[in-house]
N, C-alpha and C positions, 0 to 999 in steps of 0.2 A: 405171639408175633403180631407185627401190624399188617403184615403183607398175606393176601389170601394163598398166594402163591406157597412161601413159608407154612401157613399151617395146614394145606391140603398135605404136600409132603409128610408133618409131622403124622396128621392122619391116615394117607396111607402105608406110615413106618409103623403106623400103631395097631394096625391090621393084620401086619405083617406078621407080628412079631407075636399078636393072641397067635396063632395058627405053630407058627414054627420059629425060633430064634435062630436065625442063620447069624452068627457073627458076623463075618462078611459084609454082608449085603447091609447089616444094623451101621455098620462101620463108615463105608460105604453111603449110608444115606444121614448120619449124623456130619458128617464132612459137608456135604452140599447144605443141608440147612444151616450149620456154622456159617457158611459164604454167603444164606440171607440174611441171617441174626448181622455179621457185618455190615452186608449192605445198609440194612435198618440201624447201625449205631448201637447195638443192644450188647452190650460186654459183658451180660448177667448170662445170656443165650450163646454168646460165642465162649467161653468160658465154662460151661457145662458141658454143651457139645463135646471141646478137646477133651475135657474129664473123660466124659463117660466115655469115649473112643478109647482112649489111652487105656483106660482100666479095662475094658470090653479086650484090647491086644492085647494087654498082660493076663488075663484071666479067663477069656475066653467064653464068658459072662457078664449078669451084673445082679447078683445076689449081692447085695451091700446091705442085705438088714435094716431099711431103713422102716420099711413099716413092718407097724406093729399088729401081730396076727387079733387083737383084741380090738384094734379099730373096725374089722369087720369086712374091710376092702377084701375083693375078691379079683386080685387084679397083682404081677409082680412090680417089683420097682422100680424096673424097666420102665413099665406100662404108666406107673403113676407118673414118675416123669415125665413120661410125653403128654400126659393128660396137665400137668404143671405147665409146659412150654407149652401150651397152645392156648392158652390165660394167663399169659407172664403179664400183661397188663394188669390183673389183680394184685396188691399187695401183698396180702395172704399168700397165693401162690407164688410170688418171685418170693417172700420170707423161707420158702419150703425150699426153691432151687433152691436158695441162700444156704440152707443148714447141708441138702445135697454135695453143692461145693466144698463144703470143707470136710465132710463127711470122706468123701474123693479124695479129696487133697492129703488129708492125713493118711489116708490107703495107700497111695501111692506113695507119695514123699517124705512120710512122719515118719 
């Protein structure tokens, strides 16, 4: 995110959520980041945001399998996400939202 504001939220959702994943409140605080990722013009970030939200209300979670337990991350993919959204100015990591999104997309809609 370009705005400090945007990714203190992200970091404090990413705090939140090592400790306890309250859906809720995940819910809840990917909505108002969505409202900055707009403000900033960011379609890659407000577009994740509704994913991950939507799929979090259907599912009640977000186990999506995306990483792979031989990468070594010690982190869910939840977590990596936010750690992605808060360097979406990296190519590399908007590439990762990127595969995310459709990732989501076919879960939901496929």
């Amino acid at each position: 995110m370009i705005q400090e504001q945007g990714n203190k939220k992200i970091e404090a959702l990413l705090e939140a959520v090592k400790k306890d994943f309250n859906a809720e409140e995940v819910i809840a605080h990917l909505k108002e980041i969505r409202e900055i990722a707009r403000a900033e013009r960011n379609p890659a970030l407000v577009k994740i945001c509704r994913l991950a939200y939507t799929y979090i209300e259907e599912n009640g979670h977000f186990d999506i399998e995306f990483l792979d337990e031989e990468e070594g991350l010690d982190m869910s993919d939840f977590e990596y996400l936010l750690e992605l959204m808060i360097h979406s100015d990296r190519e590399a990591n908007l590439q990762e939202i990127r595969e995310i999104r459709d990732l989501l997309t076919e879960e939901l809609y496929g």
